[in-house]
DRENDO-1510 file (C-alpha; in Angstrom, 1 decimal, always signed):
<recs>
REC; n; res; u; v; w
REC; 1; UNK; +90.2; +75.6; +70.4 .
REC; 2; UNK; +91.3; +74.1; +74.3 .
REC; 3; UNK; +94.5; +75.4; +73.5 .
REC; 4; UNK; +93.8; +79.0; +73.1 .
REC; 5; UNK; +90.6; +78.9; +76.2 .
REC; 6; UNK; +93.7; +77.9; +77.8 .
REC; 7; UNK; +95.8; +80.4; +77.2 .
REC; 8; UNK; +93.3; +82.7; +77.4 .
REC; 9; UNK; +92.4; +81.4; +81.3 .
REC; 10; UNK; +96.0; +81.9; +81.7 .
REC; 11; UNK; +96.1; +85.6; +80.4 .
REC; 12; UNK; +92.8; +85.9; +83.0 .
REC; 13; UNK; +94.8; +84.7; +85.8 .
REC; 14; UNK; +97.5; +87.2; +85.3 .
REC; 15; UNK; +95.5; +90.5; +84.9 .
REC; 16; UNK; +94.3; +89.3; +87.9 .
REC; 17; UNK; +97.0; +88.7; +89.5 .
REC; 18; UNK; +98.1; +91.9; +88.4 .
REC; 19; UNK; +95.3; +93.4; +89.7 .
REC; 20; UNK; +96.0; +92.1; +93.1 .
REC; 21; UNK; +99.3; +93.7; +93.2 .
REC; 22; UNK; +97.7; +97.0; +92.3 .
REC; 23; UNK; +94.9; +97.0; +95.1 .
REC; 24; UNK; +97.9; +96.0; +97.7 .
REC; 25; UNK; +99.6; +98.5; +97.1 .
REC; 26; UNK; +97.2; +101.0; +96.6 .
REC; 27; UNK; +95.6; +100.1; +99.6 .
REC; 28; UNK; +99.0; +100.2; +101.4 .
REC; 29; UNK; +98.9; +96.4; +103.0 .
REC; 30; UNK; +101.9; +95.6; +101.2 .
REC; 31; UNK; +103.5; +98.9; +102.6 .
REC; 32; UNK; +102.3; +98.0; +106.1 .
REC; 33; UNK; +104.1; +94.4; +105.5 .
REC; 34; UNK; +107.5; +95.4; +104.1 .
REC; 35; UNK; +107.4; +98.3; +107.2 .
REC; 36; UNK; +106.6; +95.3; +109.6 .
REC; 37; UNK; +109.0; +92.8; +108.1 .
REC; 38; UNK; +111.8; +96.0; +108.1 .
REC; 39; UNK; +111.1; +96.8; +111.7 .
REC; 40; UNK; +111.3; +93.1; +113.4 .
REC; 41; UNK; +114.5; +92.6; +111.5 .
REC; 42; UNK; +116.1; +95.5; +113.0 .
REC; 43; UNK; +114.8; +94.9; +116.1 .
REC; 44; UNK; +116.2; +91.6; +116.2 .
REC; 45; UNK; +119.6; +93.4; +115.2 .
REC; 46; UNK; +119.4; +95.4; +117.8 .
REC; 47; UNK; +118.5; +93.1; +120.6 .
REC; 48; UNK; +121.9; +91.7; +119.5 .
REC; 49; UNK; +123.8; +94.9; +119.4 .
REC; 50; UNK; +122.6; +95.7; +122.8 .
REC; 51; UNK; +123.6; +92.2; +124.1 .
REC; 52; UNK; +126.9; +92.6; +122.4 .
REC; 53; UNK; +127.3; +96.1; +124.1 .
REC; 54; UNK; +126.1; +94.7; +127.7 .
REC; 55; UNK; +128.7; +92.1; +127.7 .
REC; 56; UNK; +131.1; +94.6; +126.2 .
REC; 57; UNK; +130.4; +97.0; +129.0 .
REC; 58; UNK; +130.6; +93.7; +131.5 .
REC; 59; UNK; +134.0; +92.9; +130.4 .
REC; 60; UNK; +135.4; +96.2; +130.7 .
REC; 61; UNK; +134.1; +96.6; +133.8 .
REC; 62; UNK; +135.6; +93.9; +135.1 .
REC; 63; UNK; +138.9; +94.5; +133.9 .
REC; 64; UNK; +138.9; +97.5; +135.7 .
REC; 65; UNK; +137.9; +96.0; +139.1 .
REC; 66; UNK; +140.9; +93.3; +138.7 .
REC; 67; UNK; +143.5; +95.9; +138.3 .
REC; 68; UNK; +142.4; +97.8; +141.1 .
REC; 69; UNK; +142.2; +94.8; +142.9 .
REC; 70; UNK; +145.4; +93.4; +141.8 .
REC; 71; UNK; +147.7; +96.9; +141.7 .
REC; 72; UNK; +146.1; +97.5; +145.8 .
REC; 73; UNK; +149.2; +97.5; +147.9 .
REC; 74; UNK; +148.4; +94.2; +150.3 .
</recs>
C-alpha cells in the first residue's frame, strides 16, 4: 500500500511538473529567457569581435604610419 501512494505521489509530481512546463511556455517566460540568454551571448561575442576588429584596425594602422615613416627620404 506505501509502495503504490508512492508511486502515485511520484506520478503527481510529474503532471505537475509537466504542467509547469506547459504554463511557461504558454505564458512565454521561457521564450522571454532563451531570447535573453540568446542575446547576452551574442553580445558577449560581439563585444569580442569588435575588440578583435579595433586592434585589427590599430595594427594596420600602424603599419602604415612605419612605412611612411621609414620609406621618407631623411
Amino acid at each position: 500500500m506505501t509502495q503504490t501512494r508512492d508511486e502515485f505521489t511520484l506520478l503527481i509530481d510529474l503532471l505537475d511538473s509537466i504542467v509547469q512546463i506547459l504554463d511557461d511556455i504558454v505564458s512565454g517566460r521561457t521564450i522571454s529567457q532563451f531570447v535573453e540568454g540568446f542575446c547576452s551571448t551574442m553580445g558577449n561575442a560581439l563585444t569580442l569581435m569588435y575588440v578583435g576588429c579595433a586592434f585589427l584596425g590599430s595594427a594596420t594602422i600602424a603599419s602604415i604610419a612605419l612605412l611612411i615613416w621609414l620609406s621618407w627620404p631623411g
